[in-house]
C-alpha positions in Angstrom: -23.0 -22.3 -10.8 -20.5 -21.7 -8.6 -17.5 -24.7 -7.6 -15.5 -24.7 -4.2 -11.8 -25.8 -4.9 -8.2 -25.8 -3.3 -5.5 -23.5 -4.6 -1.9 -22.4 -2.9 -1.4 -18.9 -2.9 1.7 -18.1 -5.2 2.1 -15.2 -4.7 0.9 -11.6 -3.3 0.6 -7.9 -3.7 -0.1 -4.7 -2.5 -0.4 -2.2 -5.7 -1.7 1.4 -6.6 -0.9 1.0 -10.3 -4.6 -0.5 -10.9 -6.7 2.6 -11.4 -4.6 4.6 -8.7 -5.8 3.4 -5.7 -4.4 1.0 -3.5 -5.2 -2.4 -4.0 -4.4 -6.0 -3.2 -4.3 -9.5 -5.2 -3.9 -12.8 -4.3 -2.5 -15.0 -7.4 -4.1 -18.4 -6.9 -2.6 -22.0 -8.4 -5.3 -24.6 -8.7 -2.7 -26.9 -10.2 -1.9 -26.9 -13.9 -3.9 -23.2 -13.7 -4.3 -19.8 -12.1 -6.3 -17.2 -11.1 -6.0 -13.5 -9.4 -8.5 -12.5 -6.5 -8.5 -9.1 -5.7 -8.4 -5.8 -7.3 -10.8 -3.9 -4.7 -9.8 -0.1 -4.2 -9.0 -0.8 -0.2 -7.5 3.5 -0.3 -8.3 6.4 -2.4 -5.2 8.6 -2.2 -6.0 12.5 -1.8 -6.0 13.1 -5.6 -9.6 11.0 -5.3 -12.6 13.3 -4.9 -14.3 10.9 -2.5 -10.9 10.8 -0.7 -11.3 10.1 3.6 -9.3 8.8 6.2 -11.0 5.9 6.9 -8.4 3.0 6.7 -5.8 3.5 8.6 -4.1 0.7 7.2 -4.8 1.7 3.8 -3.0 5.3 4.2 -0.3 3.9 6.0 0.9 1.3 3.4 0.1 3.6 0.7 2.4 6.9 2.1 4.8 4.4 2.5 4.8 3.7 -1.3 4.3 6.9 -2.0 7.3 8.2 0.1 9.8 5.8 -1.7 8.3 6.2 -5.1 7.0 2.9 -6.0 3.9 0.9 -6.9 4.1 -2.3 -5.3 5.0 -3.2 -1.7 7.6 -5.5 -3.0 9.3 -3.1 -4.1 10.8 -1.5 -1.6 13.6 -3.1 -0.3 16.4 -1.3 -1.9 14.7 1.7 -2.3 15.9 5.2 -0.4 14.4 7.6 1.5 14.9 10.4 4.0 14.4 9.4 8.3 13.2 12.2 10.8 13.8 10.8 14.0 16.3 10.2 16.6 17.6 6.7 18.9 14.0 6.9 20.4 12.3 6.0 17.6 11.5 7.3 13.7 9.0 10.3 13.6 8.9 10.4 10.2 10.1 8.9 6.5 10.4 11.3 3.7 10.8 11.5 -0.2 14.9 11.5 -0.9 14.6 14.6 -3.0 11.0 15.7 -3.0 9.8 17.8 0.1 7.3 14.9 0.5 7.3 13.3 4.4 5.0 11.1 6.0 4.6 11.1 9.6 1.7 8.8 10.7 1.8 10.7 14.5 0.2 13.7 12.4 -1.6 12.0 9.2 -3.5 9.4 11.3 -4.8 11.4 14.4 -8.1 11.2 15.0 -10.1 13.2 12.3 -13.0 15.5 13.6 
């Protein structure tokens, strides 16, 4: 049977090392014990075979990842990476040594 209880979030994170896909978890403290909620695939990246564009979001935050070669969101302060763009704004981020860019103007227009 299920219980309702209070917990404080302790912390968060985005992630794509769980299977390969992204995913998010919430680790919950009940007080003197914790639990993780999450784990769901929110994005399957294009090496998926039932890969779409259908989160926005999803794409977004992972090419972002992806770009700056890491597996959590938390990760990426520090990290480096490539800028295509000028004073008006970023067009695009980019691997700093692969030929990899991300450019959401051209990934997330509307798909036919």
């Amino acid at each position: 049977m299920s219980e309702i209880k209070n917990a404080v979030i302790e912390s968060v994170r985005l992630t794509n090392d769980d299977h390969g896909c992204l995913s998010a978890w919430l680790m919950l403290d009940y007080g003197g014990s914790g639990q993780g909620f999450g784990g769901y695939a929110l994005y399957l990246p294009k090496s998926f075979n039932h890969h779409k564009l259908q989160s926005v979001a999803g794409h977004f935050v992972w090419r972002c990842m992806e770009v700056a070669g890491v597996s959590e969101w938390s990760k990426l302060p520090g990290k480096t990476i490539r800028v295509r763009g000028d004073r008006g704004g970023i067009e695009a981020i980019g691997h700093i040594v692969k030929d990899d860019w991300f450019c959401p103007r051209d990934d997330l227009k509307e798909q036919p």
